[in-house]
Structure formats: structure tokens, C-alpha cells
C-alpha positions in Angstrom: -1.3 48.3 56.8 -1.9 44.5 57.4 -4.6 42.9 54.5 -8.2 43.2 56.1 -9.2 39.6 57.6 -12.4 38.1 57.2 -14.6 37.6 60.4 -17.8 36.1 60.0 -20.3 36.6 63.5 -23.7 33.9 62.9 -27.2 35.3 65.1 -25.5 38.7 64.1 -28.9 40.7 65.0 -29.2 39.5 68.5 -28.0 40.5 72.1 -24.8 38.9 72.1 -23.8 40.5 68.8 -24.9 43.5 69.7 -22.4 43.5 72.5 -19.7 42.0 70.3 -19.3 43.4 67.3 -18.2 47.1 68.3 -15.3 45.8 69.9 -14.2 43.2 67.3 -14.4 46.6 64.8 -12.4 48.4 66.4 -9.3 46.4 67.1 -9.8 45.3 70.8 -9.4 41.7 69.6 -7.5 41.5 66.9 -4.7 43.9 67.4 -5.1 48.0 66.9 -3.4 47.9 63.3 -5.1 45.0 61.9 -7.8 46.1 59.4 -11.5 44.0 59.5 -14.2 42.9 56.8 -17.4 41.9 58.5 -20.0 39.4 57.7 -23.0 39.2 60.2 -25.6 36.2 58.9 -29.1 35.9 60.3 -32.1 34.2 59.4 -34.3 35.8 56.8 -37.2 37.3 59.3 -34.1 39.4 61.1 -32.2 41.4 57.9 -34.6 44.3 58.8 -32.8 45.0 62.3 -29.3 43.9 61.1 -29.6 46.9 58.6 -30.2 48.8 61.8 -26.9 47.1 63.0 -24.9 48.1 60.1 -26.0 51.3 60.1 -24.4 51.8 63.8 -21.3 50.3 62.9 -21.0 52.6 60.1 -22.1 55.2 62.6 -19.6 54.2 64.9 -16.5 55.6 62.1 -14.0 52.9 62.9 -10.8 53.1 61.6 -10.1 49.6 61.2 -13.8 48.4 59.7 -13.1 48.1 55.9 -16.5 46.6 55.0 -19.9 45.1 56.6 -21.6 42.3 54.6 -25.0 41.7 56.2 -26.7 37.9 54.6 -28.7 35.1 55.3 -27.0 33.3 52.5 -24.4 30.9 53.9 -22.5 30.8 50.4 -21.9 34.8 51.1 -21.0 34.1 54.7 -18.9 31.9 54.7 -16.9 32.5 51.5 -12.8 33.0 52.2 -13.5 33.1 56.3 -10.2 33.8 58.4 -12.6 33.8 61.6 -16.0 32.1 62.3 -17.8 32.9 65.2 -21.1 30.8 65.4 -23.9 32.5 67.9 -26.5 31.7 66.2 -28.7 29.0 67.3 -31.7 27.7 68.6 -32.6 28.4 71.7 -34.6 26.1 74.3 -38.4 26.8 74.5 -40.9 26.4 76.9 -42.1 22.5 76.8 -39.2 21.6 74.5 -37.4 18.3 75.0 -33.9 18.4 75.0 -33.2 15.4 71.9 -35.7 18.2 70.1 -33.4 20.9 70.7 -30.3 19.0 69.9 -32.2 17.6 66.5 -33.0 21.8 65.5 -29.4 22.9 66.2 -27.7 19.5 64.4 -29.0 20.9 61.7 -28.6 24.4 61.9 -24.3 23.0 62.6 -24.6 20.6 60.2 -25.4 23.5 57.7 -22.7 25.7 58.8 -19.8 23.3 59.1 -21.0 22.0 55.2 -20.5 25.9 54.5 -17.0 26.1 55.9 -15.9 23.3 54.5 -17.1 24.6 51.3 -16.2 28.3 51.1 -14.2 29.4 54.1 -10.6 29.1 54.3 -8.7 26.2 55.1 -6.7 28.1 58.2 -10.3 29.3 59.3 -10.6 29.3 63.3 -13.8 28.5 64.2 -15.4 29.3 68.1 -18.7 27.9 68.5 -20.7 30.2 71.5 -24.7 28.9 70.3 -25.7 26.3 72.7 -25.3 23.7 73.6 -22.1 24.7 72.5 -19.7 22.1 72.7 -22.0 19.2 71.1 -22.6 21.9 68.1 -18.8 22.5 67.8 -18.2 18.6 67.6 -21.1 18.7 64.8 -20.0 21.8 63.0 -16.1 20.0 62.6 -17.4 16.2 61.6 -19.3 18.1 58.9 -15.8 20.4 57.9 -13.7 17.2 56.6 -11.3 19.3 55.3 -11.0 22.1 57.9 -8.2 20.3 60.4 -10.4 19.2 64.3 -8.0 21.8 65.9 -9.4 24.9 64.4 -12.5 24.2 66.3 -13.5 25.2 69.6 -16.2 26.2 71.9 -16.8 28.7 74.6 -15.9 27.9 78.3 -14.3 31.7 78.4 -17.4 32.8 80.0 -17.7 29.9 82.6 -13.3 30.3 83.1 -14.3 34.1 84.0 -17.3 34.1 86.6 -14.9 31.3 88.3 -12.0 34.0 88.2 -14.1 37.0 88.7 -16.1 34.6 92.2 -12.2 34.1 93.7 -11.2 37.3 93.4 -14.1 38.8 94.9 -13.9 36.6 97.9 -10.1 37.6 98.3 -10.8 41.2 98.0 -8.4 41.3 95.2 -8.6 42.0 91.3 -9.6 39.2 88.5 -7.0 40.3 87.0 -4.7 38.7 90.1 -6.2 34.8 90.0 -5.0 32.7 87.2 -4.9 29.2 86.3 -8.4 28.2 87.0 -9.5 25.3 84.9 -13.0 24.3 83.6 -13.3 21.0 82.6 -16.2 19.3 80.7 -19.2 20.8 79.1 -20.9 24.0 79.1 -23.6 23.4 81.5 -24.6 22.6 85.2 -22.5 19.4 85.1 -19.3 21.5 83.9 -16.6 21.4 86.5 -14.4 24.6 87.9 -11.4 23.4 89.1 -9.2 25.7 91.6 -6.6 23.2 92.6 -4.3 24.7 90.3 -5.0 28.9 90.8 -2.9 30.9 91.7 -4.0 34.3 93.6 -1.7 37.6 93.5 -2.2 38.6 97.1 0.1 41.1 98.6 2.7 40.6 95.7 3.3 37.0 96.0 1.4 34.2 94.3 -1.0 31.7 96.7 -2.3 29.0 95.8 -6.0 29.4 95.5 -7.0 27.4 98.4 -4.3 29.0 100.8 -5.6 32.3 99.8 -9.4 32.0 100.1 -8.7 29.6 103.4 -12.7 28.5 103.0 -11.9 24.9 101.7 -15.8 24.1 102.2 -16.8 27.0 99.7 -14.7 26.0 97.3 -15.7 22.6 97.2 -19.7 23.5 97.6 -20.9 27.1 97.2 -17.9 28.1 94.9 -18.9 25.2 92.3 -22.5 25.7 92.5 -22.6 29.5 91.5 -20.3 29.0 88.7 -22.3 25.7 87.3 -25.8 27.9 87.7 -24.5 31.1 87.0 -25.8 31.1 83.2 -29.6 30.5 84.8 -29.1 33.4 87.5 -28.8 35.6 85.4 -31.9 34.9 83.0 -33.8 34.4 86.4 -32.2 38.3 87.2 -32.0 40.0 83.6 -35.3 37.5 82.2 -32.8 37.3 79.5 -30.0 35.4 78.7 -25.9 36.3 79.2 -24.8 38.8 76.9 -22.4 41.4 78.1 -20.3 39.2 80.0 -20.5 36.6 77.2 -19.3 39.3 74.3 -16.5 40.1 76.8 -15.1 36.3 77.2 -15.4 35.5 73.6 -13.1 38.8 72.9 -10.9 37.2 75.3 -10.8 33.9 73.7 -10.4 34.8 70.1 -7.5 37.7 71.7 -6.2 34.5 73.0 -6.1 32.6 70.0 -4.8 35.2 68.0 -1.9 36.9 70.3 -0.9 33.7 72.7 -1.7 33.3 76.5 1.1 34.6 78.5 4.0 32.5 79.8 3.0 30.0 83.0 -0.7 30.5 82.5 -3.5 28.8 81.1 -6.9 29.5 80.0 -9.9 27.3 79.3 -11.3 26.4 75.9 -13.5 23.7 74.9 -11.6 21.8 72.3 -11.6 18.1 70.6 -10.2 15.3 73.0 -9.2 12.9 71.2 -5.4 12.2 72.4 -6.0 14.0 75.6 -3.9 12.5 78.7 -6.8 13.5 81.5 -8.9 9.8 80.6 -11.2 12.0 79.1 -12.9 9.9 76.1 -12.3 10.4 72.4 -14.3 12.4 70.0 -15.6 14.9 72.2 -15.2 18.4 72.3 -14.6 19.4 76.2 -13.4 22.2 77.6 -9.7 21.5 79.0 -6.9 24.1 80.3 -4.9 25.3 77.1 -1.9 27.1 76.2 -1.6 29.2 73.2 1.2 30.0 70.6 1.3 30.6 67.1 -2.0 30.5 66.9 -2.0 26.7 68.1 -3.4 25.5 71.5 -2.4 22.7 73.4 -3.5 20.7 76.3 -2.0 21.5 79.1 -0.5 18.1 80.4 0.8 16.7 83.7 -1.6 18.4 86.4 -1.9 16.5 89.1 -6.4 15.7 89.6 -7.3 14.1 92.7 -10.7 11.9 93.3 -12.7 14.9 94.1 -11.7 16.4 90.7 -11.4 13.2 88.5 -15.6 12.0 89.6 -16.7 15.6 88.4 -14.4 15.9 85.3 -16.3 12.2 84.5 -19.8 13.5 85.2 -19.3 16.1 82.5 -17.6 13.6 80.2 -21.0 11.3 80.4 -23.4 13.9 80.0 -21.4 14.8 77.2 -21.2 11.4 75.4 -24.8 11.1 75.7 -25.4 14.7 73.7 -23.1 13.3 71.4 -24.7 10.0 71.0 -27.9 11.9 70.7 -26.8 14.5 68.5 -24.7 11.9 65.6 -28.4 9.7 65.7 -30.5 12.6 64.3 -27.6 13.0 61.8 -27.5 9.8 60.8 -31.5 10.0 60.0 
């Protein structure tokens, strides 16, 4: 059998974790004969419930589960990390301003990417999912020097997969039969789902997305909208945040990572733009469609983006140059 890898989950006694963790344990992510060590860190005031948490996962008998480290101590953490996967963070409060909430999680990143670059592993892959996620992922890799940009990424999975999951239901067909939609930008209501590149299995043959849904006034209004606010919908629904459906798309981007993304088709991962051939500016960390071998993404280049597309994709862009603006100005204090 393989050597057990090392897979760190951060907020490891909250909802999302809770949802997570049984199926990283039992091989739905990394492959059914690749054997797991576990380390879930929390803040102090939650070790009490992540006993309870180890406790099930014991419970649970998996095969491939070698060992569960529960910590708040990052040096324990973080120490020889294949896989980081960064939950935890602060979430917005009532009456909160948003530079506060960016200051709290700078240095929560800050923290965490001085930790990597200290005790994890060189080759770690690191998927920031605590938001706002893609300003903390930029944060977390300026404060990794020595952990290359590329291992770093953020959660768009989520966003890719309610745009996926909204076509297929208005073609009556499976998710599993729309690829190639894009989100581009941030992880928030100024994000951008792009369909002028899906394809839709309909019948056996492949459409392209707007031939298929033959609505071209949802997809450029309605369509956009319940994606962007989707994340708020659901507190509004659940009076809690995502947690199910996020577990599920950070499975798939990790699987993603680890096994490739099938020929022809792309998925969508924030990741650093710097040499990006979209006009997107440098330094950011935006979510683009990516292609996946060996472990390696790349950009996927040479789609066509019309004025409709390029005006949103810039939208996202500034709101993101202002977090990050922001964000490097309470590090610098």
C-alpha cells in the first residue's frame, strides 16, 4: 500500500468539516488505495467538540484513516503537510465593516502561510475555502516564500457547480451532462459565470450552452444573478451558511488536483494571475478556467470573451484589487 499522506483541514470543528472530512477518510478524494493521516486544527475554545469529531471518525472504521491529530498548535498542524485545506476563518458579523474583517482574517492567513512555509512540505498544495477566500489565498502564499504561487488556490468549485447544477436543471438533463462553464473573478456577488463556452449533452450530441437552453435573456440576467447570490440564499433559507454543497465541490477540486480533469474539459479554480493572457491584472488570485495534469494546472488560453463577458470579468478584477490593496495595508501595519 501507498505511504499515508498528510492532509491538514483548518475550522476542523465546524459545519463544513463536518461534511468533509468522512469523505476525504475514506478515499472519495484521494483514490480508494491511498492511505490518510489527518490533522484538524481549531481554535482553543473548540478542542472539546473536535474530540467529539475524532471520536466519529474513529467510529466510522475506515480502512484508509491511519491517524487523526486534533491541535490548535500550528507547529503540529502544519508539520510535513502533503495537503492544506484552510476553512477556518473569520466570519462577517453583524455591524462589522468589511476593511475589519479583512484586517481579522490577514492575520489569521498571515499566520497560516508563516506555518507552511515553515513546517509543511515544499510540494504542499494548498486550497483556501475561508472567506473571503481568494484575498486570503493571495495572503496565505505572499507569506509562504518558499512554497512555489502555484501550489495555491482558492475555491470557485462551489460557484462552477450551482452554475452547472442551474443549466442542467433548465435543460431537464443531468449536471453531469454541462461542462465547460467558466467562473471568472472573485468569490462573491461580483464573480462572473460565464456560459459562452458550455457545452450541454442533450440527446447524445454536445450543444453549445446557449443553443440548448434557447433563453438568451436568462442567461444573461436571471442565470447570472442566482449563481452570484446563491451563497446568501441559502443562509437566508438554512439561517446558516453553505455546507454540504461546499464539502462536495472542495472534494471535487482537490479530486481534481490530484487525478487530472478529463480531456477537452475545464474546471474553475481561483489561482494566481500573474502571466495570465485574459488582461486580467497581476498579483491577484482569480478564479480562471484550468486544466489539470500531473498535478499542475494551467490556464486555459485562447477563448474567445466578447464585451458582455470582458466588462464583468473587469468588475470582479477591481473589486478584487481593492481587497487586495486593502488586505497588503493592514499587513504592512
Amino acid at each position: 500500500m501507498a505511504q499515508p499522506i498528510r492532509v491538514l483541514v483548518t475550522g476542523a470543528a465546524g459545519q463544513i468539516a463536518y461534511s468533509l472530512l468522512f469523505s476525504i477518510a475514506k478515499g472519495d478524494v484521494f483514490g480508494k488505495d491511498q492511505p490518510i493521516v489527518l490533522l484538524l486544527l481549531d481554535i482553543s475554545p473548540m478542542l472539546p467538540v473536535l474530540d467529539g469529531v475524532v471520536m466519529e471518525l474513529q467510529d466510522c472504521a475506515l480502512p484508509l484513516l491511519k491517524e487523526v491529530v486534533s491541535t490548535d498548535k500550528e507547529e503540529v498542524a502544519f508539520k510535513d503537510l502533503d495537503v492544506a485545506i484552510l476553512v477556518g476563518s473569520m466570519p462577517r458579523r453583524d455591524g462589522m465593516e468589511r476593511k475589519d474583517l479583512l484586517k481579522a482574517n490577514v492575520a489569521i492567513f498571515k499566520s497560516q502561510g508563516g506555518a507552511l512555509d515553515k513546517f509543511a512540505k515544499k510540494t504542499v498544495k494548498v486550497l483556501v475555502v475561508g472567506n473571503p477566500a481568494n484575498t486570503n489565498c493571495l495572503i496565505a502564499a505572499k507569506s509562504a516564500p518558499s512554497i512555489p504561487k502555484e501550489n495555491f488556490s482558492c475555491l470557485t468549485r462551489l460557484d462552477h457547480n450551482r452554475a452547472c447544477s442551474q443549466v442542467a436543471i433548465r435543460c431537464s438533463v443531468p449536471a453531469t451532462h454541462v461542462k465547460n462553464v467558466i467562473i471568472w473573478g472573485n468569490h462573491s456577488s461580483t464573480q462572473y459565470p460565464d456560459v459562452h463556452h458550455c457545452k450541454v449533452n442533450m440527446a447524445g450530441s454536445d450543444l453549445p450552452c446557449f443553443e440548448a437552453v434557447k433563453d438568451d435573456a436568462w442567461l444573461k440576467g436571471d442565470f447570472i444573478a442566482t449563481v452570484q447570490q446563491r451563497g446568501a440564499a441559502v443562509i437566508k433559507a438554512r439561517k446558516l451558511s453553505s455546507a454540504m454543497s461546499a464539502a462536495k465541490a472542495i472534494c471535487d477540486h482537490l479530486r481534481d488536483i490530484w487525478s487530472g480533469t478529463p480531456e477537452g474539459e475545464f474546471i474553475s479554480m481561483g489561482v494566481y494571475s500573474t502571466g495570465n493572457r485574459y488582461g486580467v491584472p497581476e498579483d491577484l488570485v482569480y478564479s480562471f478556467p484550468v486544466q489539470i495534469k500531473d498535478k499542475s494546472w494551467k490556464i486555459v488560453d485562447g477563448l474567445a470573451i466578447n464585451d458582455f463577458s470582458k466588462s464583468r470579468m473587469d468588475a470582479s478584477a477591481a473589486e478584487l484589487i481593492e481587497e487586495r490593496d486593502m488586505a497588503l495595508s493592514t499587513l504592512a501595519v
